[in-house]
C-alpha positions as CSV (number, residue, x, y, z in Angstrom):
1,X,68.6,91.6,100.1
2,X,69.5,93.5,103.8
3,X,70.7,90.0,104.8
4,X,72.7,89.8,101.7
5,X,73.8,93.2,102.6
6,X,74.8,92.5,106.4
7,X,76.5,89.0,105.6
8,X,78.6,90.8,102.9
9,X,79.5,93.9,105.3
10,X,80.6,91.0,108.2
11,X,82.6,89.3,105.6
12,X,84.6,92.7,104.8
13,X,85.7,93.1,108.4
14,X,86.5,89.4,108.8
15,X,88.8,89.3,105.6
16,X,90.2,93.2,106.2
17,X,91.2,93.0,109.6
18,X,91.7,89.0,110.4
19,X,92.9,87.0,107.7
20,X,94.6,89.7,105.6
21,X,97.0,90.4,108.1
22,X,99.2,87.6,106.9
23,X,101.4,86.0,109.3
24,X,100.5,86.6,113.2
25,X,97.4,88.9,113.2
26,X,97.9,91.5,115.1
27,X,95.0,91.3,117.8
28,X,95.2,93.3,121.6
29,X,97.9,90.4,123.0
30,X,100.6,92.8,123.2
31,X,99.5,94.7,126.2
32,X,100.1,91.3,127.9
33,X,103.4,91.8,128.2
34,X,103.9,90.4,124.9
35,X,105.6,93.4,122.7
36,X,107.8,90.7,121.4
37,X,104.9,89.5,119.5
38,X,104.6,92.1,116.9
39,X,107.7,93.9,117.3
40,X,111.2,92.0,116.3
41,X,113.2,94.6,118.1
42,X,111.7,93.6,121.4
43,X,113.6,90.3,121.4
44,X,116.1,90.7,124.6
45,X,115.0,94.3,125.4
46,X,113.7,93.5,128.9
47,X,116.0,92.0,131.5
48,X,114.5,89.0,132.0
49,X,114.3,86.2,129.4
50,X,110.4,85.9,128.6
51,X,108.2,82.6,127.4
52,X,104.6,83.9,126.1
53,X,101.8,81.5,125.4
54,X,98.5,82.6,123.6
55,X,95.1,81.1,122.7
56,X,92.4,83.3,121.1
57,X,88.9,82.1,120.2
58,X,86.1,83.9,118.5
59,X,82.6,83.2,118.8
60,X,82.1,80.5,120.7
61,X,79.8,77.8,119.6
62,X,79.9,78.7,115.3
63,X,81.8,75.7,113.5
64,X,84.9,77.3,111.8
65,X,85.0,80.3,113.8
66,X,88.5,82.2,114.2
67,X,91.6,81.2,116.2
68,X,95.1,81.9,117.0
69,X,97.6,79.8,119.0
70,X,101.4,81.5,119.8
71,X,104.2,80.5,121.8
72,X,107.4,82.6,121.8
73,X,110.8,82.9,123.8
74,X,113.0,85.6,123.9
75,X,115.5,86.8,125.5
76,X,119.2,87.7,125.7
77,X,121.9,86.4,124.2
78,X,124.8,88.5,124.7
79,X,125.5,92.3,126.4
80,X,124.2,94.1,123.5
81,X,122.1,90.8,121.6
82,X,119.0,89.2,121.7
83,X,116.9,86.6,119.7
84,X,114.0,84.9,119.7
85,X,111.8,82.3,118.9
86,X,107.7,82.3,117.7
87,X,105.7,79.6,116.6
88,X,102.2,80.2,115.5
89,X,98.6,78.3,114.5
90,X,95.9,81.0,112.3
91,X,92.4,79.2,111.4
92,X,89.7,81.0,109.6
93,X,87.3,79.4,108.1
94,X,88.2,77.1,105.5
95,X,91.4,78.8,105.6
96,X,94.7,78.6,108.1
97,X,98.2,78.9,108.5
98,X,101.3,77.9,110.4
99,X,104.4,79.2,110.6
100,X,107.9,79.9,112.5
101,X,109.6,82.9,113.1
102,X,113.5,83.6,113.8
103,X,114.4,86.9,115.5
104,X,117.7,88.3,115.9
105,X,118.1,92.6,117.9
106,X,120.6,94.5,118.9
107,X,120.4,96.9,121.9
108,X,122.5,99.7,122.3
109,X,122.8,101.7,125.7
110,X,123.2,105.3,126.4
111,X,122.8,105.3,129.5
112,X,125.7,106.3,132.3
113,X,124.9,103.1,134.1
114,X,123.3,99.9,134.2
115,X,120.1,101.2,136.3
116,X,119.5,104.1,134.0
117,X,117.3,102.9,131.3
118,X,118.1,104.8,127.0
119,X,118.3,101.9,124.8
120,X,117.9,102.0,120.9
121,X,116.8,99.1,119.8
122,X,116.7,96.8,116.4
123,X,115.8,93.8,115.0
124,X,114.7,91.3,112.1
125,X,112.6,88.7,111.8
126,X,112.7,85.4,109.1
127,X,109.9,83.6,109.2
128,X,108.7,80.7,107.4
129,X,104.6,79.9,107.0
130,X,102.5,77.7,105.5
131,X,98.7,78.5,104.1
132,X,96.4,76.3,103.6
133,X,92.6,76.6,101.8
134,X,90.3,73.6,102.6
135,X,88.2,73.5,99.1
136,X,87.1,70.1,100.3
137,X,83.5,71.2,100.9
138,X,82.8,74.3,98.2
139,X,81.3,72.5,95.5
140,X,78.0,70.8,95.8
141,X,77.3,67.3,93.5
142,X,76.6,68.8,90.0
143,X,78.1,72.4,90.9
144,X,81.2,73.8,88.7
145,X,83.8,76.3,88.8
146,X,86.8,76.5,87.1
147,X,89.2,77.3,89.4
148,X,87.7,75.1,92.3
149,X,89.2,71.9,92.6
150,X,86.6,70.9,95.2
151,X,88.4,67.7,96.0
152,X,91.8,69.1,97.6
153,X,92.8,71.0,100.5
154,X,95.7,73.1,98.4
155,X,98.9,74.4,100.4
156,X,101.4,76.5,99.5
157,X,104.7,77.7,101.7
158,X,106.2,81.4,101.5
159,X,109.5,83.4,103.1
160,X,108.8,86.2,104.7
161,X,110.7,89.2,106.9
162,X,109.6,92.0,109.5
163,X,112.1,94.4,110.7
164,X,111.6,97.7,113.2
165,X,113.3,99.4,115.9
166,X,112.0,100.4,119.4
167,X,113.3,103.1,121.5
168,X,112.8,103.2,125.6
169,X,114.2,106.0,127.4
170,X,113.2,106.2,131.2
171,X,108.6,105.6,131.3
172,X,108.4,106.4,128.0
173,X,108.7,104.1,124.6
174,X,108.1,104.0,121.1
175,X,108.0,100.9,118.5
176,X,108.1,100.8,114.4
177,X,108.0,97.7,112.1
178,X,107.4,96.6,109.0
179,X,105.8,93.3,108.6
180,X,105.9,91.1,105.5
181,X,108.6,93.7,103.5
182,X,109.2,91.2,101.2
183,X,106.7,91.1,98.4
184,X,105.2,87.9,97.8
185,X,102.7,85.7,96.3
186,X,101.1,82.3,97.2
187,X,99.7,80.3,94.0
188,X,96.7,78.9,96.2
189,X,95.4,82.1,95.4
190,X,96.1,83.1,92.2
191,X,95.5,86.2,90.3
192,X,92.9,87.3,93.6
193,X,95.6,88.0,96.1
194,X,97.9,90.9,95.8
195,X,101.8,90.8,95.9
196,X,102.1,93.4,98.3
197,X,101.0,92.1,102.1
198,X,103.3,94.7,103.7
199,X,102.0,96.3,107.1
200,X,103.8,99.2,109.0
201,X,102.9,99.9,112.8
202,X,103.6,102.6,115.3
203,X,102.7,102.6,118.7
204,X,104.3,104.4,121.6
205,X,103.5,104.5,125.5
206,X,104.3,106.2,128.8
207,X,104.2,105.5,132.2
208,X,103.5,107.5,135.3
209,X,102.5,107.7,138.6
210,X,103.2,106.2,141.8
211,X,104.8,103.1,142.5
212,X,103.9,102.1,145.6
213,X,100.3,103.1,144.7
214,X,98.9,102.6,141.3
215,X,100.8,103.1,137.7
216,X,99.1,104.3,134.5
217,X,100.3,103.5,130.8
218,X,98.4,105.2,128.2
219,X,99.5,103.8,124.7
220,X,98.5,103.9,121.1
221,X,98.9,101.4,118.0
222,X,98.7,102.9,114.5
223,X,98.5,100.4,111.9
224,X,98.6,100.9,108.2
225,X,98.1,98.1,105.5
226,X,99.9,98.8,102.3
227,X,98.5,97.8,99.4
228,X,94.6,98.5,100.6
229,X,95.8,101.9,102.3
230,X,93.5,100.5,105.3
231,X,94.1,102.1,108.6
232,X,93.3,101.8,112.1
233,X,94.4,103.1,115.7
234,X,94.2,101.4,119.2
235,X,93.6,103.8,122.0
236,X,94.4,101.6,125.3
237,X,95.4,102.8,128.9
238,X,96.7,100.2,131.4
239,X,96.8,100.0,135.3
240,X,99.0,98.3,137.2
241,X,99.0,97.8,141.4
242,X,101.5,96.3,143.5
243,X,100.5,93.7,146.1
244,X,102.7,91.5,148.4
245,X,102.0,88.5,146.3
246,X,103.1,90.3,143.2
247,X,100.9,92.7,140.9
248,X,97.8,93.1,139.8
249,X,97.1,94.9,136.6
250,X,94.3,95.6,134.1
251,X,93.5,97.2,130.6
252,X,91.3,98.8,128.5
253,X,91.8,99.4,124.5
254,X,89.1,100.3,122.1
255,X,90.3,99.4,118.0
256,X,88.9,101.7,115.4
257,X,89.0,101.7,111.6
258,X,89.7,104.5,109.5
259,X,87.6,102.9,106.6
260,X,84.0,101.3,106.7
261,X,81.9,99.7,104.3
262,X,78.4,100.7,103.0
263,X,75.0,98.9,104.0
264,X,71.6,99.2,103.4
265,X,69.5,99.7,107.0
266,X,66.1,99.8,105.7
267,X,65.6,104.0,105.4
268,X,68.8,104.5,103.0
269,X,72.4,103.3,103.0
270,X,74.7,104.0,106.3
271,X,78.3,103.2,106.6
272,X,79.8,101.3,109.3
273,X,83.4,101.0,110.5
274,X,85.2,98.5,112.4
275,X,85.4,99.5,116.3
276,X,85.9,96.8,119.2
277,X,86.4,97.7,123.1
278,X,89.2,95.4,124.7
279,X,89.2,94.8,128.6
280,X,92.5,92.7,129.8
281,X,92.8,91.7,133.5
282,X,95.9,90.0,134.5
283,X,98.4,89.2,137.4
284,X,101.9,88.7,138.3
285,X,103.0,86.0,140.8
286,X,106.3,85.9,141.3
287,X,107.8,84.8,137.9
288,X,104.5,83.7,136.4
289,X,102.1,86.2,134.4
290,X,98.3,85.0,133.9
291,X,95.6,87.7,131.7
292,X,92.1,86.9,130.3
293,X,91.3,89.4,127.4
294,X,87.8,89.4,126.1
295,X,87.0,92.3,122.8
296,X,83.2,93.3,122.1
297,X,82.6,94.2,118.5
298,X,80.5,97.3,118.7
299,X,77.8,98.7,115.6
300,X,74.6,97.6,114.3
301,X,75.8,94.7,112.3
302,X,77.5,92.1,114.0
303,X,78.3,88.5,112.8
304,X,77.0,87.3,116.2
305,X,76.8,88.7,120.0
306,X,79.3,86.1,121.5
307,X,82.9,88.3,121.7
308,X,86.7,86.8,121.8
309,X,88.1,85.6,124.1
310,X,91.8,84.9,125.0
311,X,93.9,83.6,127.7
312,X,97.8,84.2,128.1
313,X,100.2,82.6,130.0
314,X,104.1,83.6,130.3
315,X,106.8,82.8,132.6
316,X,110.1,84.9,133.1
317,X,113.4,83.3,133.6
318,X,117.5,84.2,133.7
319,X,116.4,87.4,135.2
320,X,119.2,90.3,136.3
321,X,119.2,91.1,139.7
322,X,119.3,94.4,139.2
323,X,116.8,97.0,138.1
324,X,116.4,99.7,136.0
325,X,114.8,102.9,137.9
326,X,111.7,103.1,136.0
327,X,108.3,102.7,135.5
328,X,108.9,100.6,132.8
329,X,106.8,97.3,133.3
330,X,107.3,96.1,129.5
331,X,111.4,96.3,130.6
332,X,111.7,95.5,134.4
């Protein structure tokens, strides 16, 4: 019964905090320079065109285990627009999904210049995905259930939008978006699955210190998921160092849950909730960004030791020779 217990308790955290959050999961990647990624009004907000390219892996050596492919491209389109471009690859288990995503923003400036950085920011995303439950191998010979096929691998395609706005005055920014707005429903799984798969984030940053020595960005990420009312925060501060080659930077962010789920540890019930500690390490060479991020589930009940691990790649192109005068890494 405990293993019962702990199976069931993994399963909760797997379900609640990977594969629920439909679309692109939203995982640590976006301290890689990759804000784009889970913010639409991002798209064209730095001044240099940027190509991002993702691959995410969890728990090396189980068959099925999670993982996430991206590649996106954004950039600037004209003085005040930009768009992009994401295409993403989601496995979980028996399930997965693909999809596309279309991004058009809008940056206005207050500033009295072009080197002084106050820009409002906003933007929309269409995007187009495909899930997909493998039922190939859930029944046994003899075994029946009537709404397992057990002979099919079902797919069903859905529309979907995120919109948000981002504001970056100086070191100091602050993101909001709403992914999924639109409520919707995929027939693969029935009466189970709720309408509502809407998600709202907040996260802000600022950076400080000294430029020719070593720059700190402490950040947060606030995510709430609508229909469950399931929350949870990321706390991360990031480093960054200037070398002659280029810079070297590095992060740390630990994830925790607001809610938990109940298990039985063998002297009475105890409650555990999701919590994981992110360290990113990553460099800058020339026009070329490289980072390794590896996240440690922490608690008493893990599905197994092995963390995940994921590498990024990104190159920057059409940059503007000129500068703002900030600290403002995510925009310079």
């Amino acid at each position: 019964m405990y293993i019962k217990i702990k199976i069931l308790l993994v399963l909760f955290f797997i379900t609640s905090y990977s594969f629920s959050q439909e679309g692109i999961p939203v995982y640590s990647d976006y301290l890689s320079d990759n804000y784009y990624l889970i913010h639409p009004s991002m798209a064209g907000a730095a001044n240099c065109a940027k190509i991002r390219l993702t691959s995410r892996k969890q728990w090396f050596g189980q068959e099925d285990a999670p993982e996430l492919q991206t590649i996106s491209f954004n950039g600037r389109v004209s003085e005040k627009a930009g768009a992009g471009i994401i295409l993403f690859n989601d496995k979980n288990g028996y399930h997965s999904q693909k999809g596309v995503k279309l991004t058009y923003a809008y940056h206005l400036m207050f500033s009295r210049d072009e080197i002084d950085l106050n820009q409002l920011s906003f933007g929309i995303s269409g995007g187009l995905i495909q899930s997909q439950l493998d039922e190939t191998s859930f029944l046994q010979s003899g075994d029946f259930d009537p709404i397992i096929d057990g002979t099919v691998v079902q797919k069903d395609s859905y529309f979907n939008v995120d919109f948000g706005a981002s504001y970056n005055y100086l070191d100091f920014y602050v993101h909001g978006t709403v992914k999924n707005a639109i409520e919707t429903r995929r027939d693969i799984y029935t009466e189970y699955e709720s309408d509502n798969l809407r998600k709202y984030l907040l996260s802000a940053g600022y950076v400080y210190g000294d430029s020719d020595r070593i720059l700190l960005e402490p950040s947060i990420l606030f995510q709430l998921v609508g229909k469950t009312k399931e929350k949870s925060i990321d706390l991360n501060m990031k480093a960054y160092k200037n070398l002659d080659f280029g810079q070297l930077w590095g992060a740390l962010s630990y994830r925790r849950s607001f809610d938990g789920a109940e298990y039985t540890d063998g002297n009475g019930v105890s409650k555990q909730k999701l919590q994981y500690i992110t360290p990113i390490v990553g460099v800058n060479f020339k026009n070329f960004m490289f980072a390794y991020t590896y996240s440690h589930v922490t608690g008493p009940v893990k599905f197994d030791t092995g963390g995940y691990h994921q590498i990024t790649l990104g190159v920057n192109l059409f940059c503007k020779p000129v500068k703002y005068e900030c600290k403002c890494p995510a925009i310079n």
